[in-house]
N, C-alpha and C positions, 0 to 999 in steps of 0.2 A: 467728288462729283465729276461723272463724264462732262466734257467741254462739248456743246452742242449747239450750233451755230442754226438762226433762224433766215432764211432765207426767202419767206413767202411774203413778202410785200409790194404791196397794190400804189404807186408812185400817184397815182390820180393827177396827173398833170393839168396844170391850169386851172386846180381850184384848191378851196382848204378844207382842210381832213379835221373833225372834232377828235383831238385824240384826249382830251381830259377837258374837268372843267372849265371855262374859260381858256381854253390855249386850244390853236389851229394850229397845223401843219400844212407845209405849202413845199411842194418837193422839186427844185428845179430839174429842169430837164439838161442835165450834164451826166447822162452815166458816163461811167468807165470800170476798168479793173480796180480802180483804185475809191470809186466815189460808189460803185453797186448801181442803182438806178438815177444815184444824183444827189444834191445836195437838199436836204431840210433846213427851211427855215420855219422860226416859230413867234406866233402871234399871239398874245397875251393879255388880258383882260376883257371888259366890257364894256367900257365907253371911254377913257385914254387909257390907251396903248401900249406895248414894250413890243419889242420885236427883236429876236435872236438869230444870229449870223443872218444875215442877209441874202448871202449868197454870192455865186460871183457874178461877172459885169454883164449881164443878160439882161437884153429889153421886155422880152418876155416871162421872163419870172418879177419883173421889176413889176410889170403893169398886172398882173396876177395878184403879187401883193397887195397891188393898191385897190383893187378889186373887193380882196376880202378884208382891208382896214375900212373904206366903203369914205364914208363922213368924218368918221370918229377921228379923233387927232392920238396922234403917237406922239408921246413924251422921249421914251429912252429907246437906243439903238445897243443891244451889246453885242457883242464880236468874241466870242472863243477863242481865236487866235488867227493868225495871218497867212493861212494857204488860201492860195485864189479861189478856191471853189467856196471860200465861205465869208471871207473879209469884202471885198473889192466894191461890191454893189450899196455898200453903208455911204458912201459918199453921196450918189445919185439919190437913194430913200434919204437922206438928211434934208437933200437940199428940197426935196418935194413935200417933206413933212415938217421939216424944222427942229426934227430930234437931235437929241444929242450924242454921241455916239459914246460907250463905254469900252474898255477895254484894260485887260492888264498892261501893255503900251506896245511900241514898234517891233517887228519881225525883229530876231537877234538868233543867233546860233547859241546853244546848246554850250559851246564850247569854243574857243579861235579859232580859224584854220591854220591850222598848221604851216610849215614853209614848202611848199611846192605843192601846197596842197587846194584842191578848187571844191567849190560846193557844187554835188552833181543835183542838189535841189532849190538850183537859182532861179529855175522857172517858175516853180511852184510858188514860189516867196511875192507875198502881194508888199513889196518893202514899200511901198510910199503911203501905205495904211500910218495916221498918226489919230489916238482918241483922242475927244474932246478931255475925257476925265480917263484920268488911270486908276486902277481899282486895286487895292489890297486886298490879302489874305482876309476872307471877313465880313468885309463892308456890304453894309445891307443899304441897298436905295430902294424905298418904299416910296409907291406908282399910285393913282387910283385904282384900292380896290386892291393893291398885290404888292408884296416885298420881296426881290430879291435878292441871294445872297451869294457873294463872289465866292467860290471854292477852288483855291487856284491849285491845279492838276498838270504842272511841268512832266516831259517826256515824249510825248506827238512832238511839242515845239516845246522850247524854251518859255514860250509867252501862253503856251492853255489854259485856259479857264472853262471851271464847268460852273452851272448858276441853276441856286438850290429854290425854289419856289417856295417860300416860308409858309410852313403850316401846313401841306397837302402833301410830305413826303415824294415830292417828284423834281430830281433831277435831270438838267440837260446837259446829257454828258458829253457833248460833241462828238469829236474823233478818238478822247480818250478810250470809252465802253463803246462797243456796239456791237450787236447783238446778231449780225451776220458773218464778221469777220473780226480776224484780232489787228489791232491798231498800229499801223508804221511807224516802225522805232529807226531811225533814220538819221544818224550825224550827218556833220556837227549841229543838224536844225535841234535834234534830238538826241534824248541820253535815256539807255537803259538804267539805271541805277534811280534815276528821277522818275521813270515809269514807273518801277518798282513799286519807291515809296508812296506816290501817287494812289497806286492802284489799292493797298495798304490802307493809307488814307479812307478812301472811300468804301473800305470793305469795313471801313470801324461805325462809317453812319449807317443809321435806318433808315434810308430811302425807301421806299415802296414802290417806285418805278422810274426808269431811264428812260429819258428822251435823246435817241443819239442822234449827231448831225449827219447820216445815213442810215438808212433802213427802219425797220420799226422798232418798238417798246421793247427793253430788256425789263420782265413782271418782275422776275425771282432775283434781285441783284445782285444782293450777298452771295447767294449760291452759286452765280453765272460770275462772278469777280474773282472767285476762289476757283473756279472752273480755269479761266483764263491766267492767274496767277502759275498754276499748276502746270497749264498750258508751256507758259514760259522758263516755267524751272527746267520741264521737260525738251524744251529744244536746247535752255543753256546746257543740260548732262550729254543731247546729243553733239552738241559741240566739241565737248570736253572728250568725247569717245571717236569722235572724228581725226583730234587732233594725237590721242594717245596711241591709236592705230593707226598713225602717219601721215597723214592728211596735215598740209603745211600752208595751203591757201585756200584764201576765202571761196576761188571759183569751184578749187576741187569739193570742199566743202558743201557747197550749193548743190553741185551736180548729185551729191550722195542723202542730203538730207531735203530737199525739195523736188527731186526728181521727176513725182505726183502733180506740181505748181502749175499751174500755167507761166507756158514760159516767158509770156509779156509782165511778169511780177518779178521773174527773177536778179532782176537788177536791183527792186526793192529788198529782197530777200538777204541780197550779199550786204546791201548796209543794215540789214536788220542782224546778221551774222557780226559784222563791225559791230554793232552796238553792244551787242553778247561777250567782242570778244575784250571789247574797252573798259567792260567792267569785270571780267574776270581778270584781267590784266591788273586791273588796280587793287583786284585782290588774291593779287600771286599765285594764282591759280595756273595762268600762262605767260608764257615769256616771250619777248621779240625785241628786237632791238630799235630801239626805242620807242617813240611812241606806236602804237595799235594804229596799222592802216589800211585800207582797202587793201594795197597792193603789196601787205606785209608778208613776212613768214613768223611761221609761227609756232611752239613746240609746248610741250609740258612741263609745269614746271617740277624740279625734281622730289 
């Protein structure tokens, strides 16, 4: 199946969007290249509460929310993972509702850093995010009226979590799926090989619709997962054709196979290329000495 990205979404700022039964949409107002028109959060049930990523530290998406919670009390807080645009605002909604905050636990990389090596995604890392509860593979916490269920989906971050709506086939896939763009794979936050399987994972359930934490509804999942799978086989072959016709660094690389990008992404790009090349690396595919780095060389292995 062609890979085909939906792009026509109505951000409705400052109020909530019915996008399924009981569950509102409330879409902060932070676009960028990286968030599309901004971040989704999502409001769950009919009389106590659950509410999904938050958002980040905005007084006006803050009091939005509480807008459309209205009277009703919020029990649970979950948190998908710890990028500022979607963690950061759970602290302020706890202490206004008195939820509890859920999460698979604290921001962690992917992998160590290496020795001389820094995270160019220290900004984005909301690290002083800690849950009240940590969540396993699994674990279903049943709300008034709603059960959800942790589906942890490592590769965005080391720490993602998507969360299955028991019984209505609807996943909230956050940054893993979504339906406008494909997902920043991004060391040491992130690791290609765990997107993979990840992606894998969720291509094995019957969902019947993605709620992701930007943009709108992925309907057809399976189709659009296998879309994106494909999507990625196909940049790792470009890589692999990059390096076999001579191309020996990440930037030359970039300039050859994102050309088309806008160029405020292409920094994403080069660690998404790292991410490509850490895991063919690991399976001998390409060679470099020693570990796979940004600012590696890099050849074919023979």
């Amino acid at each position: 199946m062609a890979l085909k990205f939906d792009t026509s979404f109505d951000p409705s700022y400052g109020q909530g969007v019915a996008v399924a039964p009981d569950v509102n949409r409330v879409t902060a107002r932070n676009p960028s290249p990286f968030t599309f028109h901004g971040t989704n959060s999502y409001i769950i049930g009919r009389d106590t509460l659950a509410v999904i990523d938050p958002g980040p530290e905005d007084e006006a998406h803050l009091e939005t929310l509480l807008e459309v919670i209205g009277n009703r009390p919020v029990s649970h807080i979950f948190v998908s993972h710890t990028h500022r645009d979607h963690s950061p605002l759970a602290a302020q909604l706890k202490q206004r509702t008195g939820a509890v905050v859920l999460a698979e636990g604290p921001h962690r990389p992917a992998r160590p850093l290496r020795v001389g090596e820094t995270n160019p995604l220290d900004a984005s890392a909301d690290t002083a995010f800690i849950p009240d509860v940590a969540l396993p593979d699994g674990e279903i916490i049943d709300g008034d009226g709603w059960s959800i269920r942790t589906v942890l989906t490592p590769g965005h971050t080391a720490n993602h979590a998507a969360f299955a709506l028991e019984g209505t086939g609807i996943l909230f896939s956050a940054d893993h799926v979504m339906g406008w763009a494909t997902s920043i794979v991004a060391p040491p936050d992130g690791a290609m090989a765990d997107y993979i399987a990840s992606l894998d994972r969720l291509i094995e359930r019957d969902d019947r619709l993605l709620l992701p934490g930007h943009g709108g509804p992925v309907t057809a999942p399976r189709n659009f997962m296998r879309g994106l799978k494909t999507h990625r086989k196909m940049r790792e072959r470009a890589i692999l054709e990059r390096i076999r016709s001579g191309d020996r660094t990440i930037p030359d690389m970039v300039k050859a196979i994102y050309r088309d990008t806008d160029p405020r992404l292409h920094g994403a790009a080069s660690l998404s290329v790292l991410a490509h090349i850490e895991d063919l690396v690991a399976r001998g595919l390409v060679r470099t000495d020693g570990a796979a780095a940004i600012d590696g060389v890099f050849t074919p292995a023979a």
